[in-house]
C-alpha positions in Angstrom: 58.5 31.5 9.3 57.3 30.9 5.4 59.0 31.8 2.4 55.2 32.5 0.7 52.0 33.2 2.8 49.6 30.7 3.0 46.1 30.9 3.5 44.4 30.3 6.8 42.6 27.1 5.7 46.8 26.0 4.2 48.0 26.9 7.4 46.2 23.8 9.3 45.7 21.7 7.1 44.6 17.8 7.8 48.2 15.9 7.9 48.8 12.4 7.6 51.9 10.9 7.8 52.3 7.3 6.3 55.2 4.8 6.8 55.9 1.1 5.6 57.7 -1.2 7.5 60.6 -2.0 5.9 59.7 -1.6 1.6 62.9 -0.9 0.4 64.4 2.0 -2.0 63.1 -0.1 -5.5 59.7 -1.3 -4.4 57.7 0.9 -6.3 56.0 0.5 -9.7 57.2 3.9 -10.5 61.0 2.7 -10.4 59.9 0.0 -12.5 60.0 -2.8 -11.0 60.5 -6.2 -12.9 57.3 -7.6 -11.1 55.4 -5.5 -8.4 52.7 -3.0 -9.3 52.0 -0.2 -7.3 49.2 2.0 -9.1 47.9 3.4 -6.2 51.6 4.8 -4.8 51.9 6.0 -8.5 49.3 7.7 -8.8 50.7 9.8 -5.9 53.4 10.0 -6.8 52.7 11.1 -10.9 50.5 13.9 -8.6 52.9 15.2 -6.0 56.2 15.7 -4.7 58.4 12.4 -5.3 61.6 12.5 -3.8 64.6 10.1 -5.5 66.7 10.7 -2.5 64.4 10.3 0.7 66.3 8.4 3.8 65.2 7.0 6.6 66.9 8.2 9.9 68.4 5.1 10.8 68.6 1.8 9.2 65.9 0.0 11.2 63.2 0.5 12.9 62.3 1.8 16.7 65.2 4.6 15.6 63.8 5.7 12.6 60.3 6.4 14.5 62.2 8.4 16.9 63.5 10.9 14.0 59.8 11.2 12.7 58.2 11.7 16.0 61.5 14.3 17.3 63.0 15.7 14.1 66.4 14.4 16.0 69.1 11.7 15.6 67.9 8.2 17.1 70.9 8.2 19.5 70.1 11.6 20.9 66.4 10.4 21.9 67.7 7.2 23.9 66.4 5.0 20.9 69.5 3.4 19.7 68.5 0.6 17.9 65.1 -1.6 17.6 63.3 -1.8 20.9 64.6 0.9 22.9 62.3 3.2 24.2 62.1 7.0 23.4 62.9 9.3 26.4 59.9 11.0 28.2 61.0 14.1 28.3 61.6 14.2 24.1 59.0 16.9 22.3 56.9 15.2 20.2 55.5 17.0 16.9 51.8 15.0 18.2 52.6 16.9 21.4 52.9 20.1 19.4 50.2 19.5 17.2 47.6 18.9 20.0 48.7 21.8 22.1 48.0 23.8 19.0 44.3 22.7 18.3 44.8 19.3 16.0 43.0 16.0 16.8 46.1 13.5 16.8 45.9 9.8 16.2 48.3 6.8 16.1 47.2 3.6 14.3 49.5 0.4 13.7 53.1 -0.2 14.6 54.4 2.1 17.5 57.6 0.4 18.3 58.8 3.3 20.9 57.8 1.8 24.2 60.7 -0.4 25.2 59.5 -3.7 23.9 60.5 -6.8 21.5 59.1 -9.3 20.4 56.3 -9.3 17.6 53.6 -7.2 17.9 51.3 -7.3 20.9 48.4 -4.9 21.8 49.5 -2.0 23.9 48.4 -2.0 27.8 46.6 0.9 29.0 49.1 0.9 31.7 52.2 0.9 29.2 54.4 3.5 30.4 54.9 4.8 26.9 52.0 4.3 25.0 51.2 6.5 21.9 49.3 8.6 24.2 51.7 9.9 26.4 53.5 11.2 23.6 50.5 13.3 22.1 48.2 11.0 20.5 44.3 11.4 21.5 43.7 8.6 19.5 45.3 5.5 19.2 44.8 1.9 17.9 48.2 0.5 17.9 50.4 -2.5 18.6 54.2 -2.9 20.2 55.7 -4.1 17.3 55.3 -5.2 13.6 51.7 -7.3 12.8 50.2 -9.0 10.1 46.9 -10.5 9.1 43.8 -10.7 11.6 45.5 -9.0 13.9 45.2 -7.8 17.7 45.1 -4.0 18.3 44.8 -1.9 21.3 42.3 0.8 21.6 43.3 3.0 24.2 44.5 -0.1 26.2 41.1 -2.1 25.0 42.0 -5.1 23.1 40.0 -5.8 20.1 40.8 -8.7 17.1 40.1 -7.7 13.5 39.9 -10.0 10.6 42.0 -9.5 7.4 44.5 -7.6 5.9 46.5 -5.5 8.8 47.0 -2.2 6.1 43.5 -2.4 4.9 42.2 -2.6 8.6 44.6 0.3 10.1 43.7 2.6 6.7 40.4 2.2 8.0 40.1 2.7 11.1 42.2 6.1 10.6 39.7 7.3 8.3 37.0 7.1 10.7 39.0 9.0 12.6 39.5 11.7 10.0 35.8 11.7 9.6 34.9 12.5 12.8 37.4 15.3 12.7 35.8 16.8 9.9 32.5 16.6 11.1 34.0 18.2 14.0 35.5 20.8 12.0 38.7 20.4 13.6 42.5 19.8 12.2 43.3 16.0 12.4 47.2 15.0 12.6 47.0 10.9 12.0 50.1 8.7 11.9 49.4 5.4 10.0 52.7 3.0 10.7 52.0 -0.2 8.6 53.4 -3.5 9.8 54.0 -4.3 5.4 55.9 -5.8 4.5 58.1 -6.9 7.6 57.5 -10.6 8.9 56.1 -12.4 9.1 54.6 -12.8 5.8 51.7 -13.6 5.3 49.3 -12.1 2.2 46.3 -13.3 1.2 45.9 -15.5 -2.4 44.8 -13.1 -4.5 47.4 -10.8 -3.6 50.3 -13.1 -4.0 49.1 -14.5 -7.3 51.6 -12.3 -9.5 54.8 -13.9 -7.5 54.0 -17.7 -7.2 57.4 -18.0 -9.4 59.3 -16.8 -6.4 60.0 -18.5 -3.0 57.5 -18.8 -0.3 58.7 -15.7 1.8 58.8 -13.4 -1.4 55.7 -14.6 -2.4 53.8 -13.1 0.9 56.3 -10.5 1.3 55.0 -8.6 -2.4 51.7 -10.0 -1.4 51.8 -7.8 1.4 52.7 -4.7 -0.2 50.2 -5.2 -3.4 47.4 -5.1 -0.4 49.4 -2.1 1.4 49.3 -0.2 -2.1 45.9 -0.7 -2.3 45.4 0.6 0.8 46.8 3.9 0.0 44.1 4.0 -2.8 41.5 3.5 0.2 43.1 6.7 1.6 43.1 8.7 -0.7 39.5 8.1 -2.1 38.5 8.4 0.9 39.7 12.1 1.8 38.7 12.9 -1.7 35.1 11.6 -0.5 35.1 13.6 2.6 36.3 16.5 0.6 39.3 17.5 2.1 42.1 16.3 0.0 42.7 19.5 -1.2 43.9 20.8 1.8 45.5 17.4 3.4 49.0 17.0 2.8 50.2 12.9 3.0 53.5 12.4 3.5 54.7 8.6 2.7 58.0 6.3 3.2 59.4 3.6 4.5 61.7 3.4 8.1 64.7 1.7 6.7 66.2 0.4 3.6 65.2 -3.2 2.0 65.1 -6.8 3.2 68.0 -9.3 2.0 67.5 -12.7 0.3 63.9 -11.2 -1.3 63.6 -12.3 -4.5 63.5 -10.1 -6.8 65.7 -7.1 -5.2 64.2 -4.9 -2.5 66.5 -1.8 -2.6 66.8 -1.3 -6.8 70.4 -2.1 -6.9 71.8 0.3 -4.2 74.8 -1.0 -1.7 73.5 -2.5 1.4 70.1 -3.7 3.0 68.4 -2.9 6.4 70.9 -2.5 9.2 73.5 -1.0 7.0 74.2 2.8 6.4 74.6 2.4 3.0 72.2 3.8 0.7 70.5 0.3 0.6 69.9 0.5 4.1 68.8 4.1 4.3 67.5 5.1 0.9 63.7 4.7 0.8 61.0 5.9 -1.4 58.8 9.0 -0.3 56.3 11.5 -1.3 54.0 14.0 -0.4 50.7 15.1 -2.0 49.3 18.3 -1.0 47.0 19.7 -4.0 46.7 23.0 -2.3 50.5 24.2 -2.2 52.2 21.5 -4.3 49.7 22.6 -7.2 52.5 21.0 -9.5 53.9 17.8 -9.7 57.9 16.7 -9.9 60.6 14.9 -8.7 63.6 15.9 -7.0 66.8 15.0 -6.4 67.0 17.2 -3.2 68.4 14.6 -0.5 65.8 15.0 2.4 65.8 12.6 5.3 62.5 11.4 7.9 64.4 14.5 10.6 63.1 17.3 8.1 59.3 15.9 8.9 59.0 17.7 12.4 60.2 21.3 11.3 58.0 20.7 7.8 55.2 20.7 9.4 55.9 23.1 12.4 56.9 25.8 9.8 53.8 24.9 8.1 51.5 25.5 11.0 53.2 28.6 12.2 54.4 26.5 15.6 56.6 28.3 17.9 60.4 27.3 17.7 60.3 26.0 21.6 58.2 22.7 20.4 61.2 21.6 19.4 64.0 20.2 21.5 67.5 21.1 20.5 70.0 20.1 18.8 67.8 19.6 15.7 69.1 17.4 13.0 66.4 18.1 10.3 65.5 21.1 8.1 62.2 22.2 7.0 61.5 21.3 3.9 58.8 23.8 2.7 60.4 25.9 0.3 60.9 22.8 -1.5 57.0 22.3 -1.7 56.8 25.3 -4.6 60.6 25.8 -6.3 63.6 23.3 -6.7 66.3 23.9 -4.7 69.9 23.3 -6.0 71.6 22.5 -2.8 70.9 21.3 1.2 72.6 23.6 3.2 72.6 21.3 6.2 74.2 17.9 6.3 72.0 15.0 6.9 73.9 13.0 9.6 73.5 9.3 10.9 74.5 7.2 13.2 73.5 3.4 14.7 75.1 1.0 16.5 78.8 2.6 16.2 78.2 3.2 12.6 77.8 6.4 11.3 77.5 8.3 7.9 76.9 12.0 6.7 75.6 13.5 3.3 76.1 16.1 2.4 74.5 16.7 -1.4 76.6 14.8 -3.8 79.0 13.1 -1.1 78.5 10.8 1.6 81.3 9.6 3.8 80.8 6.4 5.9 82.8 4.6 8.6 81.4 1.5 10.0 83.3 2.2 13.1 83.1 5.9 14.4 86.0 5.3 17.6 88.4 3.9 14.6 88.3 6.5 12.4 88.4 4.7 9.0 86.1 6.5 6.9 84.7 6.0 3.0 83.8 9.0 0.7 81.3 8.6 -2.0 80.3 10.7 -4.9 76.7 10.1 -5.0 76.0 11.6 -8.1 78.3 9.5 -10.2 78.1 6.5 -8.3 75.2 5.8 -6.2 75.6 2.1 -6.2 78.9 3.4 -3.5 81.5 0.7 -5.1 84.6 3.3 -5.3 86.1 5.3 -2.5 87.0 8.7 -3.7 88.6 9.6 -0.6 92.5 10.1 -2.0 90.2 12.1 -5.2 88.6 14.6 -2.8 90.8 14.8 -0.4 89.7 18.4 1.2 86.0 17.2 0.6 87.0 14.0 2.9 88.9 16.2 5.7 85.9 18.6 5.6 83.3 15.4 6.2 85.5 13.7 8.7 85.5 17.3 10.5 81.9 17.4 10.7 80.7 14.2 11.7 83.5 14.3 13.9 82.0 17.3 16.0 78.4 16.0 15.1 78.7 12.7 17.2 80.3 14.9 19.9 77.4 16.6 20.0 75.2 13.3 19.7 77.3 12.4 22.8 76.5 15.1 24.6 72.5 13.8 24.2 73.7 10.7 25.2 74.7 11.7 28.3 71.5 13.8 28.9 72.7 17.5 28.4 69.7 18.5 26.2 67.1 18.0 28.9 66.8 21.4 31.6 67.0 18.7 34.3 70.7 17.8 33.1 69.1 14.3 33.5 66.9 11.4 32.4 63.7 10.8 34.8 63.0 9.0 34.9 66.3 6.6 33.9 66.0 4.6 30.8 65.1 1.4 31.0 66.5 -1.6 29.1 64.5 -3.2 26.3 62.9 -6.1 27.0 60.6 -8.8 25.5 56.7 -8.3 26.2 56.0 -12.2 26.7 58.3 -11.5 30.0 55.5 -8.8 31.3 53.9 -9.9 34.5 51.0 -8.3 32.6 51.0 -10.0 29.5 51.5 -13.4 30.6 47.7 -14.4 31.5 47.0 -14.0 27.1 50.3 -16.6 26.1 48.0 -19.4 26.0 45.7 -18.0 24.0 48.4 -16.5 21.9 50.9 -19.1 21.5 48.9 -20.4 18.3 49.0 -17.4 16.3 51.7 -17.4 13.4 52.9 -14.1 14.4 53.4 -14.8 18.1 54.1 -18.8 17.7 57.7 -19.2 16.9 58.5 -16.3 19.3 56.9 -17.6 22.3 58.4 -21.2 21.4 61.7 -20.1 21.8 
């Protein structure tokens, strides 16, 4: 399944697969950004693969988590926008993972169970909790959370006190080291809540941005703590001598928040929630010493899809792991030689929008039953302000053909042909707000004064 051989110890290596909460495309020191440091996610990136044209699945959330977790389409897993729960009978790369000998763990934002509302501590009885989908391990929340915050360990709730990245970085590494100690492969999923709201960083950390408004204030508070927190990580594989042979994968889940001051997405076209590059461009990279012995950039366009077959073609996992259709590529050639061009497309689609790259073009339509469409050439204009649909017009006929029979395909998940019971079982249920749990209702008091639960539970 490799181009190269690797080594025994390369072919299960630790894997740890990090993702921000919506840190947009130019929130990065290494993009130079007028005010926010990032040393710690420049450092990684000055020694590993950085990738200029990473995207995020979907433009927000829940979807995006179903691409990582599936290596599919949001739409074709049942999670079509924030909230909606992924399908039971999806294949899971922690499912795969376990079944072939790696300790899997989930810490932080899980977002795949169904519910809205801010983040509350998963119930043991949760229907879709990280551990039905593979995880052995798991210290997670519904939603997005913030400082002090509420996990759920395996259904026990436990409070911590201070910042929510520092904490979850933590807890995961104890969870590495007993894998190690174990002298067993670890596959650990840290989801930060950083820098979604609510915002709330600590003094220190918002002392560089008191010139700015309250919410951007805490909101690059929050992500000086969650860049510091990716130091923590890495000094501490280093110290437990295996970062060698651990490959981290970061990014973000969608593009960049509007009305943050200054700019989340570096200039690009769009925020979260569009299918522009602002709302689907995001920064990434992966540090593996062992393979990706040097470091670069690319300009390759890779998208959160290609992280399923990435690792199964690293750890030799048989095709069936994955359900089909697969919208993602693996991306492991790339690890040791540039490549020139993506062979497959890189399709989205959310909420009746839908776009499609395809290297140097992307065509867009906010309105896939209309059939109005935008082409864009990438290359010479990534900021997408000119529609070079009448320039290129074979290149737009192509693109329209292909997304065209793409979304019939997508369709064809919808309505539950990809699954050998023709069916969903059991049906999908409609997203709905913990606070309206049965379950959940005897902790509202106690809740209602926290910041992150207060205005939601007022409503």
């Amino acid at each position: 399944m490799l181009p190269t051989m690797l080594s025994a110890n390369e072919s299960q290596p630790h894997i740890v697969l990090v993702m921000a909460d919506d840190m947009g495309w130019g929130q990065t020191g290494y993009y130079d950004h007028p005010v926010l440091k990032t040393p710690h996610l420049d450092a990684m990136a000055t020694s590993g693969l950085r990738f200029d044209r990473f995207y995020a699945g979907a433009p927000n959330c829940s979807p995006t988590r179903a691409t990582v977790m599936t290596g599919r389409s949001n739409d074709r897993t049942g999670v079509h926008n924030h909230g909606y729960p992924l399908r039971l009978q999806e294949q899971t790369i922690a499912q795969a993972l376990r079944d072939a000998g790696y300790a899997t763990g989930h810490f932080g934002k899980w977002h795949l169970n169904g519910l809205r509302g801010p983040g509350a501590p998963i119930l043991a009885s949760d229907a879709r909790h990280p551990g039905v989908f593979g995880f052995d391990e798991w210290l997670s929340v519904t939603n997005f959370f913030d400082r002090n915050p509420i996990l759920s360990h395996r259904g026990e709730f436990i409070e911590f006190e201070g910042d929510s990245s520092e904490i979850i970085v933590a807890e995961a590494l104890k969870f590495i080291r007993q894998q190690v100690d174990a002298q067993r492969p670890s596959f650990t999923v840290i989801w930060y809540g950083t820098p979604h709201s609510p915002w709330v960083a600590s003094k220190a950390d918002r002392a560089d941005f008191t010139n700015f408004n309250d919410t951007s204030e805490h909101h690059y508070g929050e992500l000086v703590a969650m860049d510091r927190s990716i130091g923590t990580l890495r000094r501490g594989l280093r110290d437990l001598g295996i970062a060698d042979n651990t490959l981290v994968w970061f990014n973000s889940d969608n593009g960049g928040l509007r009305g943050i001051t200054p700019d989340t997405v570096g200039g690009l076209r769009g925020f979260k929630n569009t299918v522009y590059e602002g709302g689907l461009r995001v920064p990434a990279i992966i540090e593996w010493p062992a393979v990706i012995t040097q470091p670069r950039v690319t300009e390759f366009p890779a998208v959160t899809m290609d992280i399923f077959p990435t690792l199964a073609d690293i750890t030799d996992l048989p095709d069936d792991v994955m359900l089909t259709p697969q919208d993602g590529i693996s991306l492991r050639p790339l690890f040791t030689k540039e490549l020139t061009r993506r062979e497959k497309p890189i399709p989205f689609r959310h909420t009746n929008r839908a776009a499609l790259i395809d290297n140097e073009f992307k065509l867009v339509t906010l309105n896939v039953n209309k059939g109005e469409y935008e082409l864009y050439h990438l290359s010479n204009d990534p900021h997408e302000t000119t529609d070079v649909s009448d320039e290129y017009p074979d290149v737009a006929a192509g693109l329209r053909s292909t997304i065209e029979a793409w979304n019939d395909s997508v369709e064809d998940s919808v309505a539950r042909r990809d699954y050998p019971e023709g069916q969903v079982q059991p049906p999908d249920p409609e997203p709905q707000s913990w606070n309206d749990m049965p379950a959940y209702q005897p902790y509202l008091d106690v809740w209602k004064e926290r910041p992150e639960f207060k205005s939601w539970l007022m409503r």
